[in-house]
N, C-alpha and C positions, 0 to 999 in steps of 0.2 A: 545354554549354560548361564546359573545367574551368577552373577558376578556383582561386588559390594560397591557402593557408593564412596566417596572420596573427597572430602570438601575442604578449603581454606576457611579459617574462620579470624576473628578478631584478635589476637591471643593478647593474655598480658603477661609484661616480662619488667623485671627488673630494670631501674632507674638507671642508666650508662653512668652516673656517678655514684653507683654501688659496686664493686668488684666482683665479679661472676665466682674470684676464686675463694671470697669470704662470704658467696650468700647461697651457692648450690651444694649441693651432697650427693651422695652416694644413695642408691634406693633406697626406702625405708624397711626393706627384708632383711638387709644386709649389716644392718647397725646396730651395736651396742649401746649400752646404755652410757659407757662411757666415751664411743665415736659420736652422741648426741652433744655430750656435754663440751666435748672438745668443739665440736662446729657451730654451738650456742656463744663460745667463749670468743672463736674468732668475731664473729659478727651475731648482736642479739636477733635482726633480722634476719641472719641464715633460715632458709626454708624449713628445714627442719622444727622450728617453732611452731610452724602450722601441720606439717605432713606428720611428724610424731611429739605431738602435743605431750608436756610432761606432768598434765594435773591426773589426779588418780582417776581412775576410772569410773565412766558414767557420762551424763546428760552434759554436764559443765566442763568436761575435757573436750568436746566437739564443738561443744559452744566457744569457747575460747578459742579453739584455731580458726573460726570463721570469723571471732569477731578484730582477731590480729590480721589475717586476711585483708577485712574491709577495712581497718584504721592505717593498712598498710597502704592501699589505694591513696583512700584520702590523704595522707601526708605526702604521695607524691614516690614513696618507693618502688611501688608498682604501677606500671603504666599501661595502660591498654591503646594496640592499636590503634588505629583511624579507620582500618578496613580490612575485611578477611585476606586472611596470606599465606603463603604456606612458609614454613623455615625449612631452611637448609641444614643436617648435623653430619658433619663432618669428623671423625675422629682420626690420630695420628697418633700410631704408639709402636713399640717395638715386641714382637710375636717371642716366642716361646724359642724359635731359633733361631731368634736374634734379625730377623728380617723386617727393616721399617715397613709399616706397612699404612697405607691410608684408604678411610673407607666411607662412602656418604650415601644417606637416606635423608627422607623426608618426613617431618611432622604434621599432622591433619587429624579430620577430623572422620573417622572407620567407621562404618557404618555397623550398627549393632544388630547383629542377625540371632532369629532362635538355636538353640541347641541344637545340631545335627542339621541343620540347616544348608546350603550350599553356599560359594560366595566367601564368607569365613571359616577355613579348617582349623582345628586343635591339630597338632601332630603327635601327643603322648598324653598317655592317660594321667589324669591328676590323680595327688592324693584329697582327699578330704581335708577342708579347711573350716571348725565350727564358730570361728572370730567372727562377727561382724564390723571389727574396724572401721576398714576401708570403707564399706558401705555409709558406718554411720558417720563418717570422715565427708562422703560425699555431700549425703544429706545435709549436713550442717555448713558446709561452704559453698554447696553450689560449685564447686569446681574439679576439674579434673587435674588432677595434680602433679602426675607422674605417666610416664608411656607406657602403653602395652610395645610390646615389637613386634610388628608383623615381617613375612620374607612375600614377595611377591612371586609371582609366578612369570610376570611379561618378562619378555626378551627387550633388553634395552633400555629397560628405566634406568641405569643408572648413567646414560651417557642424557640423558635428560637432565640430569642432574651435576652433573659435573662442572658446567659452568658456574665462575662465582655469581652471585648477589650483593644485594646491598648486604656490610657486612652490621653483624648485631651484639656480639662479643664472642669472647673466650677466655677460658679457664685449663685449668692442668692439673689433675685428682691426683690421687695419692700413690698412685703407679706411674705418674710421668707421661699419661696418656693426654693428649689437647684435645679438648672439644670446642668446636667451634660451630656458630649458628649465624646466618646469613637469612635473610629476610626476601620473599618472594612475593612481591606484589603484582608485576607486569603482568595484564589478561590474556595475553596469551600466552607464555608460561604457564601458567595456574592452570588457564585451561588444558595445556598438552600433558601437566604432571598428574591432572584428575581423570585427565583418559586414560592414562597410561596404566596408573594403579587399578583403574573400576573396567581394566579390560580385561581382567585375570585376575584368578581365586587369590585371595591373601592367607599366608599360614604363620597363625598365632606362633612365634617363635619361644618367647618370652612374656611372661603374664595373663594368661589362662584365667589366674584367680582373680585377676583385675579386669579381665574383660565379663566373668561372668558374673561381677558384681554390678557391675554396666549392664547389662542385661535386665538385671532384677530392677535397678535404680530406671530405666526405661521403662520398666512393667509399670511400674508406683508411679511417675509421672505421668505414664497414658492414662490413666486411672484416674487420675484429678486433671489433666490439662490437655489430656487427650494426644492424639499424634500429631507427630511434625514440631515436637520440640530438637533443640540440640542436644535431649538427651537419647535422641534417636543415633548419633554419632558419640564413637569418644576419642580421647588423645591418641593417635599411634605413631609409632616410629615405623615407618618403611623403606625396606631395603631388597634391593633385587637378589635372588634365590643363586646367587651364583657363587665360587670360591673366594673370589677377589675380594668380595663384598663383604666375608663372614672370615671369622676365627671362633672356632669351635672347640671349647675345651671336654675331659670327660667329667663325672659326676661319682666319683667311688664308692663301691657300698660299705657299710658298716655292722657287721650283725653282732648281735647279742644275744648271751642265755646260749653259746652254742662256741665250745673251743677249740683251738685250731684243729687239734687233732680229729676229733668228728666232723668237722666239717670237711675236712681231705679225704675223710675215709667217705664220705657221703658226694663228692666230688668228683672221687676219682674212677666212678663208674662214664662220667661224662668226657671226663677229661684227661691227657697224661701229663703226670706230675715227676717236676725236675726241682731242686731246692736253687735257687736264686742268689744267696746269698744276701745281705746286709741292703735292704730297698731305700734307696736315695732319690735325689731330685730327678735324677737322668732317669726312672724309669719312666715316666711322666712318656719320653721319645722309646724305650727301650720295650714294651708291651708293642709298641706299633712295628716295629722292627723284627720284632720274635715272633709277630701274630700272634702271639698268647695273651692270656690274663695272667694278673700275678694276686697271691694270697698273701697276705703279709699277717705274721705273729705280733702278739706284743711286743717283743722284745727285738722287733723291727726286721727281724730276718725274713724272705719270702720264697713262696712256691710257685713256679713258672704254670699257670695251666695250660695243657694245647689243647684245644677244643679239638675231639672225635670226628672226625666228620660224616663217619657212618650215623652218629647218635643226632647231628645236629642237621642231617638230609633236609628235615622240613620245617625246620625251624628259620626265619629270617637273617642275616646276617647281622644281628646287632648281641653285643655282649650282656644289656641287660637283659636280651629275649635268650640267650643263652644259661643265663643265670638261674632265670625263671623257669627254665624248662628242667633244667637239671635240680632244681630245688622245689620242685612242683609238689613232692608229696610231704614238703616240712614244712611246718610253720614256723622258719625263724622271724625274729622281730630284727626290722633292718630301718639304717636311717639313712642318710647320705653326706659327701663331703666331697670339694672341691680341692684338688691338689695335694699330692703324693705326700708330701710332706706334714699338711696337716693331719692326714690319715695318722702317719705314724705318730704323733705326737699325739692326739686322740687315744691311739690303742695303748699308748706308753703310760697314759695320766689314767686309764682305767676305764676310759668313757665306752667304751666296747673292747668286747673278746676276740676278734678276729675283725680282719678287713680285706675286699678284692678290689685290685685296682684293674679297671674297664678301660678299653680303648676307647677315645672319642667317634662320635657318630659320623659317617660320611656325608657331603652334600649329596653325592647320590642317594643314598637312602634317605634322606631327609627330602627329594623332589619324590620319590619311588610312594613316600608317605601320603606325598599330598595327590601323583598321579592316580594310587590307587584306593585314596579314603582310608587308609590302614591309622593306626594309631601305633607312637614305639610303647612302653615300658614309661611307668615313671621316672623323672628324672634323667634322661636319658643324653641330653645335652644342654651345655652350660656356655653360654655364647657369651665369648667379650670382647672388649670391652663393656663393662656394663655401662648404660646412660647416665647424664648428672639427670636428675631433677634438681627444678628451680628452674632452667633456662628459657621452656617457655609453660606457659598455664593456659588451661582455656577453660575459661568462662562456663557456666552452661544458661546463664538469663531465663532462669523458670520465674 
């Protein structure tokens, strides 16, 4: 079985007399143009200066985040290690029903495998992304900016990890969530946390599209500097594949060009259909309790679906593999969205014609994924807390 490498490396991180909670952010997928300006305004050094650079587009937008990057070094804001380490990330936040919950992985450096490769699995197929951003983001800093998420497969990393570290800071986003980072230098440590991960396959949880720009930025350095750079590895967050460890939210669909009423009638050959009434926060818990999907109108009212189980015999047990099956022979145009609430307020402002709200993905089917190489559905889980970036960077020294 091969199985992916695992390394501690140098990292650079923020000056302890710069406050974690005015210079990290939220990923760059996730931010507005005006969540940019808000976290420019807390601190000009906010990471975001570099990670979504705000000159227009082109050669001199990537130019300028690398060269804020380097002048950031030099003055002393960014500070780079003394010697390869791994961090400890720790989050503490309160779930969906109300239960604290605290959960910890580790950052390193993944080892970047070919596409279909063993070692590293995808768990759900991507959409198409034709941005070169990120890439030309890489290129132009040298660094890796932001984590990919990996989930491990070993039994037991995370009691590897439970012990503190030396600590390194913390911050508290904008849901009240703490992250905290801890510093691992000790050789033996280091060593038990890279056996531990490089003993079992990692599955890309979260950032697909950043790992397979890592790939390509791999190709392009073997090409001029040949192998065994540290562009052979990239940043990742790892966390063991188990319940404790994960909060899994769903991913709702959003379709267009297609209204409710057609789409029930085209539905309800897969499914039986009950009207819902008025869809609030609470079906977010109430689809998982009913085992149904729910449809939601503009006008925020919804329809219960129970999935057939004659129709759905061989199909996977996942609701976008459900969705997909029973909408197999239409091509509607669908997008996706995060939490009940904004569905409706999306279908209410006109931004689509209908909407289904999915139950989230199980940790079982998400091992079942990686035991059997299977890939879900687009979009299929939404894991959080999401990570700050800013907290740590790594280098890549081409």
């Amino acid at each position: 079985m091969q199985v992916p490498r695992f390394e501690p490396f140098a990292a650079l991180r923020y000056s302890r007399t710069l406050p974690l909670d005015d210079v990290a952010a939220p990923p760059y997928d996730v931010l507005s143009d005006a969540d940019v300006d808000a976290l420019l305004a807390r601190h000009p050094r906010n990471i975001v200066a570099v990670d979504v650079p705000r000159e227009a587009d082109g050669p001199r937008r990537y130019q300028a985040a690398a060269d804020r990057l380097k002048a950031w070094q030099a003055e002393g804001a960014l500070v780079r290690d003394g010697q390869a380490t791994f961090t400890l990330y720790r989050m503490r936040f309160t779930d969906e029903s109300g239960a604290i919950r605290e959960t910890v992985g580790v950052l390193g450096g993944l080892e970047v495998v070919d596409e279909g490769a063993p070692g590293v699995l995808p768990h759900e197929r991507t959409t198409p992304k034709a941005k070169t951003d990120r890439l030309d983001l890489t290129r132009s800093t040298g660094t890796n900016l932001s984590p990919v998420w990996g989930l491990s497969l070993t039994a037991g990393l995370t009691d590897l990890l439970r012990e503190p570290a030396e600590p390194v800071g913390t911050c508290t986003d904008e849901q009240g969530v703490v992250h905290t980072v801890e510093r691992v230098s000790q050789p033996q440590r280091v060593a038990a946390i890279a056996a531990a991960v490089g003993a079992s396959p990692v599955l890309i949880a979260d950032g697909h599209h950043r790992y397979a720009i890592s790939r390509t930025f791999r190709d392009e350095v073997r090409a001029t500097h040949g192998a065994g750079t540290a562009a052979e590895l990239t940043l990742t967050y790892v966390a063991e594949l188990v319940d404790d460890q994960l909060s899994i939210d769903a991913i709702h669909r959003l379709y267009h060009g297609v209204d409710a009423k057609a789409l029930a009638g085209v539905l309800s050959a897969s499914f039986d259909l009950a009207e819902a009434g008025t869809v609030s926060a609470a079906f977010s818990a109430e689809v998982v309790a009913r085992g149904a999907l729910c449809m939601v109108r503009p006008d925020g009212t919804g329809v219960w679906l129970t999935p057939k189980p004659e129709v759905f015999a061989e199909v996977r047990a996942l609701d976008g593999a459900y969705l997909e099956h029973a909408l197999r022979d239409h091509d509607f145009d669908i997008s996706y969205q995060h939490g009940v609430q904004h569905v409706v307020q999306r279908l209410a402002d006109g931004e689509a014609s209908v909407g289904v709200l999915i139950r989230p993905t199980s940790i079982d089917e998400i091992r079942r994924t990686a035991d059997e190489r299977l890939l879900m559905p687009p979009k299929s889980t939404f894991f959080t807390p999401k990570l700050r970036t800013g907290l740590v960077l790594r280098p890549l020294d081409l």
